[in-house]
C-alpha positions, 0 to 999 in steps of 0.5 A: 578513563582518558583516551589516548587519542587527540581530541580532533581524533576522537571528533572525526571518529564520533562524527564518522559512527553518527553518520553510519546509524543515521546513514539509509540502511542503517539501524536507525533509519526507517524501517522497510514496511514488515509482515511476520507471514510468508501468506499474508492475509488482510481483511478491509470492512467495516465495525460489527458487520457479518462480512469484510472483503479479504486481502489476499497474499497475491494482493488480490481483493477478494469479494463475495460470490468469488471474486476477485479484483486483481491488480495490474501496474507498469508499462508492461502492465504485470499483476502486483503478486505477493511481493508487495507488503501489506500494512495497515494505516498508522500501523493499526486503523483497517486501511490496507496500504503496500506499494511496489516500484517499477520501470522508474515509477513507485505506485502505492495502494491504499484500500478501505471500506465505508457505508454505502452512499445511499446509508441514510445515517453514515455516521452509525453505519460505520459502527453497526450495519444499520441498513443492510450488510452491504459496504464500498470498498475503495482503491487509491493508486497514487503514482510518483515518477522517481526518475529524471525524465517524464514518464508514463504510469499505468494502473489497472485492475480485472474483476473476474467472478464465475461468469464476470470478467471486466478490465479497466485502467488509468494511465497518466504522464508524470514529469520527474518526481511527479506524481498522480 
């Protein structure tokens, strides 16, 4: 079927819908981080052990004995919530990944588990608790500063138990599109 309109027509027009499906929104772009639930859990540990430490929907960790270590970031330093969505590294590995963006400033989680650096053999802790059920977990925080004057990031975290309560945090400059 031949178009009726001029070739240079046809050219802009083609030009113009490739723009909008490689365009930053567009369907063809990267897809924002996803989670089918509204109460979304996550659970880090490691292969065949009784136990995991849970990722709760607030983004919260929470640890045996009943606690929790929440998480804190900004300038105002406000807890996370569960706005943030939770994904697991390359979509599968059990690495719990989110971030959030505040006051200028992206911080992205990643938690995980391994042995206790005290295992003897490491290497066949991952696969099976070969001394005793006891695990570490891990919090990076990295900060990048997405705007166009330096800034200062701040990252906190507060176990809290039934008779526990400690704070503790890092804060650092970060010059434009710097990060820590």
């Amino acid at each position: 079927m031949k178009s009726s309109l001029p070739s240079s027509t046809r050219l802009v027009v083609g030009l113009a819908w490739l723009a909008w499906l490689l365009a930053p929104g567009s369907v063809c772009s990267a897809p924002e981080p996803f989670d089918y639930f509204r109460n979304s859990w996550q659970v880090i540990g490691l292969k065949d052990y009784k136990d995991g430490a849970r990722v709760t929907p607030a983004n919260e960790l929470l640890l045996s004995e009943q606690r929790k270590v929440r998480f804190f970031c900004g300038a105002k330093v406000k807890p996370l919530g569960s706005r943030p969505t939770k994904t697991l590294l390359d979509g599968w590995l059990p690495m719990v990944r989110f971030h959030t963006e505040t006051a200028g400033v992206r911080y992205e989680f990643m938690l995980w588990a391994t042995p206790l650096p005290t295992v003897q053999d490491w290497r066949a802790a991952f696969d099976w608790p070969t001394e005793g059920e006891n695990f570490l977990n891990w919090v990076q925080v990295q900060a990048t500063n997405l705007g166009a004057t330096s800034t200062v990031a701040n990252a906190n975290y507060a176990l809290s138990g039934t008779n526990l309560s400690s704070h503790t945090g890092w804060s650092a400059r970060l010059a434009p599109g710097k990060s820590a």
